[in-house]
N, C-alpha and C positions, 0 to 999 in steps of 0.2 A: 528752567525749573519744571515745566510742563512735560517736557520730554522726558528730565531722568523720573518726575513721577510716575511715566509711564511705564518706564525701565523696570521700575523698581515693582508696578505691582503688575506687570505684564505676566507672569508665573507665578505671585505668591497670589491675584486676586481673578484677575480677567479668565486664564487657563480652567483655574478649577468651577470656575461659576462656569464656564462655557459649554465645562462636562455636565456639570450639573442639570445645567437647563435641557440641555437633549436631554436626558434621564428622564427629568421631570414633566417632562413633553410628551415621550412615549410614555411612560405609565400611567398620566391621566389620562391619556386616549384609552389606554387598554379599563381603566376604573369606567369609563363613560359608556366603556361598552359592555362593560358587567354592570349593567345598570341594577340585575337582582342581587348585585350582593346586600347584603345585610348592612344597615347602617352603621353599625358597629367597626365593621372590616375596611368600611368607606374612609371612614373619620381615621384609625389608627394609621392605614398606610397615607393617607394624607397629610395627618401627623408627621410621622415619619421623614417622609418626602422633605417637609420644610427644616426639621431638626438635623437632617441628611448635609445640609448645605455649612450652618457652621462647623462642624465634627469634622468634615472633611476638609475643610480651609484648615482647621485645627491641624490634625492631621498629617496632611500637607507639607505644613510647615516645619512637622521636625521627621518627616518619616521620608527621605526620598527612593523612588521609583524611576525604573528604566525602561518600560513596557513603551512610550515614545520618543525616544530621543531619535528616531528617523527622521522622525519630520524636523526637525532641528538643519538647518543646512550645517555643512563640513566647517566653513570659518565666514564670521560675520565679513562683509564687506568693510573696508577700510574708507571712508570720505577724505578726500581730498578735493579741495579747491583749487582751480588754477587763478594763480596770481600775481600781478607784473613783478619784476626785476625793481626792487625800489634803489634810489639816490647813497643812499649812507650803509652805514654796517653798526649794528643790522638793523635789515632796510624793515620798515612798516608796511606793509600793504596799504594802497593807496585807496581801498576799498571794502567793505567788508566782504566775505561772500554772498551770493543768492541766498535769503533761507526758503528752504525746501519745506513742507506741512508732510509730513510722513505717519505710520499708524500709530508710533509712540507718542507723540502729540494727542492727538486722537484720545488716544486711549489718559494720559495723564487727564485732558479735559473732563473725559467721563468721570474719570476719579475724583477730579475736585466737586462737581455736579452734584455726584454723586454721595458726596461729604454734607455739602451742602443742604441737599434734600433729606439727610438722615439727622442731621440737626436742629433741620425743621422738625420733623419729624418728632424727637425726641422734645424737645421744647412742648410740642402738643400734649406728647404723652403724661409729660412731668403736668401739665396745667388740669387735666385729666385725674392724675391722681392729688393732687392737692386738692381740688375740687371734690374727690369721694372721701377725704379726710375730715374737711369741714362736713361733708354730708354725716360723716359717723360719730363725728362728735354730736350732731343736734337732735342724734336719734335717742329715744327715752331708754329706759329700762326695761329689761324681758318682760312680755306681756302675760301675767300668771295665766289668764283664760287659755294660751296657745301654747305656751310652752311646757304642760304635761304630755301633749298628744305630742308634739316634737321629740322629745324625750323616747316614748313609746314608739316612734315610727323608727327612731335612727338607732333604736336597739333591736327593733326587728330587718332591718339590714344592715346589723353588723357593726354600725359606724360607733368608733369607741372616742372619738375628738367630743365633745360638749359644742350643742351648740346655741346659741342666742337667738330666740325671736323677739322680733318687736315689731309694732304696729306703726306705721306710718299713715300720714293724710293718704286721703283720696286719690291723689294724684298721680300717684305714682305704681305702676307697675310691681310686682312680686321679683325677687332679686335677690342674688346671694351675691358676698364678698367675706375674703378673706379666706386663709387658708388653717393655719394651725389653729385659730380662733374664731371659725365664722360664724357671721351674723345674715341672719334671714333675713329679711320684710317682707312683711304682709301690708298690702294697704286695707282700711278698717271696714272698707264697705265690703269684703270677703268675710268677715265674719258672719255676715247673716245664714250663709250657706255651709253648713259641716261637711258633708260632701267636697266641695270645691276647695275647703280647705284642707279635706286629707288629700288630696289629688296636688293640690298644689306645693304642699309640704312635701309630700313622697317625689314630684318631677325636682324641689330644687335640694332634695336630702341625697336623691341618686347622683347630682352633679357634685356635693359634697363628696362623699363617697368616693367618685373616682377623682378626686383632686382635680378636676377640671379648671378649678379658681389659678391654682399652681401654669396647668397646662396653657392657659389662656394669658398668661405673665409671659410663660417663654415664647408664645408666642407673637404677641404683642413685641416682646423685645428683638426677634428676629425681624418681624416686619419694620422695625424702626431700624435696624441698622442696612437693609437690604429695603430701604422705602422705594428706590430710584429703580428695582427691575418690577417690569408689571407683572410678573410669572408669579412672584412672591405675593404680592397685591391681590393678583387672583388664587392663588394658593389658600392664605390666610382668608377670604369671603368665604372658599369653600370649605373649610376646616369650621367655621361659625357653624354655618349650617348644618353640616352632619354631626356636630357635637348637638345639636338640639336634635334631630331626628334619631342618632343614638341612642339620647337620653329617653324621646318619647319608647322608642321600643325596647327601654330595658322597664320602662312602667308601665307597658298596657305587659307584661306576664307577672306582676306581681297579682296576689290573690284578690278579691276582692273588685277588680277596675273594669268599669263602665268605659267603653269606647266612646259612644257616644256621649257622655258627660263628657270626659274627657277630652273630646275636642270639643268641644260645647264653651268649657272654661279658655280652649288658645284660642276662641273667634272673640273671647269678652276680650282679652288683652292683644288685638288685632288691631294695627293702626295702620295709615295711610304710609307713614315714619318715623320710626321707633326714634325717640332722643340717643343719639350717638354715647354711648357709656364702656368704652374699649376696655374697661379694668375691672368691670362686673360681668355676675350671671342674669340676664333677666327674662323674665315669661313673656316680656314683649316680641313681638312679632310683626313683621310687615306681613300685610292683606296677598302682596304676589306670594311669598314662602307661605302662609299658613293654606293654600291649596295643595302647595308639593307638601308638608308635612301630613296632611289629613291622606293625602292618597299611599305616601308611606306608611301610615300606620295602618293601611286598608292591608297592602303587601305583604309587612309583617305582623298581621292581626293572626298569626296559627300560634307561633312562641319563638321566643331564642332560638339556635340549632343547639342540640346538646353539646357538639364538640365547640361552640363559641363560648365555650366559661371565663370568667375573668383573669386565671392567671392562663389560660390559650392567649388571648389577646395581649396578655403583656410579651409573652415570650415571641409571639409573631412578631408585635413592634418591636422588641430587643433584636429577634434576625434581621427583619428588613432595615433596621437602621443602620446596623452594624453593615450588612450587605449594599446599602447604597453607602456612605461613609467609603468602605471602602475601595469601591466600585470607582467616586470622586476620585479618591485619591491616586488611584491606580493611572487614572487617566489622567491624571496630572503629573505626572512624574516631568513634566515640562520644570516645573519647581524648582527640582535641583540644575538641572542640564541647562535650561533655560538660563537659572542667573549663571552661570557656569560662562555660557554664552554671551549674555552679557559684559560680564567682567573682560570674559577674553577681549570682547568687540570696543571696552574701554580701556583694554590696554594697547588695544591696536590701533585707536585715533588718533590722526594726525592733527594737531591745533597750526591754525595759521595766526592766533592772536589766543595771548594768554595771560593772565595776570602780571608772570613777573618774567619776561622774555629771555631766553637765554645769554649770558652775556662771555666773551672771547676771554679764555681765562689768560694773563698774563698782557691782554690787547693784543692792537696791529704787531706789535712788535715780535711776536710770536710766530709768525704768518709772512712777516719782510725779512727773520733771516735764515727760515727755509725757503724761500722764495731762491732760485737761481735762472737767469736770462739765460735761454739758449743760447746758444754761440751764433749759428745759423740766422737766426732772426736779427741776433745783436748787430754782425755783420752785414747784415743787408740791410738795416737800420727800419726798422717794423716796430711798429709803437700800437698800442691800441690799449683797452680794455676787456677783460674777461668779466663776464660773468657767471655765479655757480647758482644753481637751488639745490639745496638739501636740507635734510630734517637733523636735527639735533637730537636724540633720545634720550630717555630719562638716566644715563649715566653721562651723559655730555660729549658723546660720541659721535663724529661726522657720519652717516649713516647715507647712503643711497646719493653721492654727489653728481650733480648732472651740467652740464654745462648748454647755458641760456644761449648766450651770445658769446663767441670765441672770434682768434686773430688765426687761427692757425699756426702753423711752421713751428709746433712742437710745446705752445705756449699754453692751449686750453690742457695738455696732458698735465705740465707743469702749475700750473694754481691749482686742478685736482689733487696731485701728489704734494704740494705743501699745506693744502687745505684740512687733507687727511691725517697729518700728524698733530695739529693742535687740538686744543681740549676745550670745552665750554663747560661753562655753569650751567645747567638745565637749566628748562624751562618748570614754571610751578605754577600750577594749577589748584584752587580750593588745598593746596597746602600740600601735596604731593605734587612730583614730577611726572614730566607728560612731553610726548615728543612734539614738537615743533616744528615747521615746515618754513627756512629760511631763506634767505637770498644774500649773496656777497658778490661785489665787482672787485676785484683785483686786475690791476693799472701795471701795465708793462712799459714804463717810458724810459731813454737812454737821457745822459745827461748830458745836456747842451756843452759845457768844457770840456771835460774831462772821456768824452767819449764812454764812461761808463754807463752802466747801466742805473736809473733811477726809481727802484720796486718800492709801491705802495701800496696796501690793501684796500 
């Protein structure tokens, strides 16, 4: 079971992640070392990068490519196991074969692991959002003091969605969730400052704005189905963080904003360890990131670049994802060839034990009256045993007959030549036929009265 799992996603799973990953190897080496690009540029092609990896499994799967089918060797290797000459017809192997641990094992392992870990996974996540369910059901009603300036702020950038403030205890950090309907919180001890609440309304109205709530779903969804590689893992850390250092430098050029307030307000929501909240937006911050944010916003404290407008950056991530998408896929053309290869490599195995073994159509008696005694042999009165190995094919055909142990004097030619004319009922396999690798002794003895000869299979 381990092995054809492996079979099976050898090309539709392992091949195109393997592309992927170099990709995504080099191009965050090459981002780390553009360290002045712009937050903005950081986060989209990072974006990207992770969105890059389903699209092209997608892809993949109904688009085939031939850009590698070299590496493909010419014809899968055929297994065969050597196995004694058994007692009867047909004989059983007295043994099973060695089994051999190969990469398709290997690799079906990783796959189930790998299932495994994404269902953890997923189980988290689900416990995650039922958890901000109950949180939104216990939150009050728009808070009239906050939600006129709300209003005023998300019509001055544009945003045409409605959206819900409410005030929460203390406790809790500033936060958005939700998409087509979202809902702010403020915690109540930020009122006392108007300052800090336009500042803090404007950083989670620009994450509104770009659908970040949306982006932070598909991505969470991707890191749950892809939990088991650690590229993704670190992928998705780094995609957090520059959607916050984005978001800080599309607010310090809005008119109006104090840099210094401004960071002023991410040192108040500065903790040692932000509460884990994977399906929200929040202004919380760990004390190690709110230094890399403060020295970003020193970086880009001049403004935007002009040619960074919002629909530039959509249309960059539309190329670059379409260009790694296809880039995946291109390299994967293993996909088609691959199973291709496969199938060949499982129509070319020989079974030496199979569910329903092939059976001698019509019996021995098919086989003892083509059987003819040499004359030579008969006369000089030569008795012994033949034995053959051959494979039985999936139409029931004697295929490849070899002879084990023979008598000589014309007799190992003779059980070949009558063995080749009968017919078997394949062998069946999970419900299809499958060649089979047999063994028969055919018995050359004369008969004691009659001086004739006595053939049995």
């Amino acid at each position: 079971m381990i092995q054809t799992l492996g079979a099976a996603t050898l090309g539709a799973l392992w091949l195109p992640l393997l592309a992927w990953t170099v990709i995504v190897a080099v191009v965050l080496a090459a981002l780390r070392v553009w360290r002045s690009g712009h937050a903005l540029a950081q986060y989209a092609a990072r974006l990207s990068l992770l969105a890059a990896l389903p699209l092209g499994l997608l892809l993949a799967a109904v688009v085939d490519f031939s850009l590698l089918a070299w590496l493909l060797p010419a014809e899968a290797p055929v297994p065969a196991a050597a196995f004694p000459p058994p007692p009867a017809v047909p004989i059983p192997p007295e043994s099973a074969p060695a089994f051999s641990w190969g990469l398709l094992h290997t690799l079906g392992l990783l796959t189930l692991l790998a299932g495994l870990v994404a269902l953890w996974q997923a189980s988290r996540l689900l416990g995650h959002a039922a958890a901000l369910a109950r949180f939104a059901r216990r939150l009050p009603n728009a808070c009239s003091a906050v939600q006129p300036m709300v209003d005023r702020q998300a019509t001055a950038l544009g945003l045409r969605r409605a959206v819900r403030a409410v005030v929460a205890p203390d406790d809790v950090a500033p936060m958005t969730f939700g998409w087509r309907q979202p809902i702010l919180v403020l915690p109540a001890s930020l009122l006392e400052d108007e300052e800090q609440v336009r500042l803090t309304l404007l950083h989670e109205l620009v994450h509104i704005r770009r659908h970040d709530f949306l982006l932070r779903w598909v991505e969470q969804g991707i890191g749950v189905i892809f939990a088991a590689h650690p590229l993704v893992w670190l992928l998705c850390r780094s995609i957090a963080r520059y959607r916050e250092l984005a978001c800080d430098a599309e607010v310090l050029v809005q008119p109006r904003i104090d840099a210094r307030q401004y960071a002023a307000l991410l040192y108040r929501f500065a903790v040692p360890r932000p509460a884990r909240r994977p399906l929200v937006l929040s202004m919380a911050t760990s004390e190690c990131q709110l230094k890399k944010r403060i020295l970003a916003m020193k970086e880009h404290a001049d403004a935007t670049p002009r040619w960074l407008k919002p629909k530039h950056v959509a249309l960059a991530l539309a190329v670059l994802l379409l260009g790694m998408a296809t880039f995946v896929v291109a390299c994967t053309d293993l996909v088609g060839s691959g199973d291709e290869a496969a199938r060949e490599a499982s129509r070319q195995e020989v079974f030496v034990v199979v569910e329903q073994m092939p059976e001698l159509v019509d019996g021995l008696a098919a086989i003892q009256q083509e059987l003819r005694y040499p004359e030579v042999v008969r006369l000089a009165g030569i008795e012994g045993r033949v034995i053959i190995q051959f494979v039985v094919d999936e139409a029931g055909r004697v295929v490849d007959p070899k002879v084990v142990r023979g008598i000589g004097g014309g007799c190992d030619e003779e059980a070949v030549r009558a063995l080749k004319t009968v017919t078997f009922k394949p062998g069946m396999q999970r419900g299809e036929p499958v060649k089979v690798k047999m063994s028969i002794p055919i018995t050359f003895k004369l008969a004691a009265e009659s001086g004739t000869p006595d053939r049995d299979g």
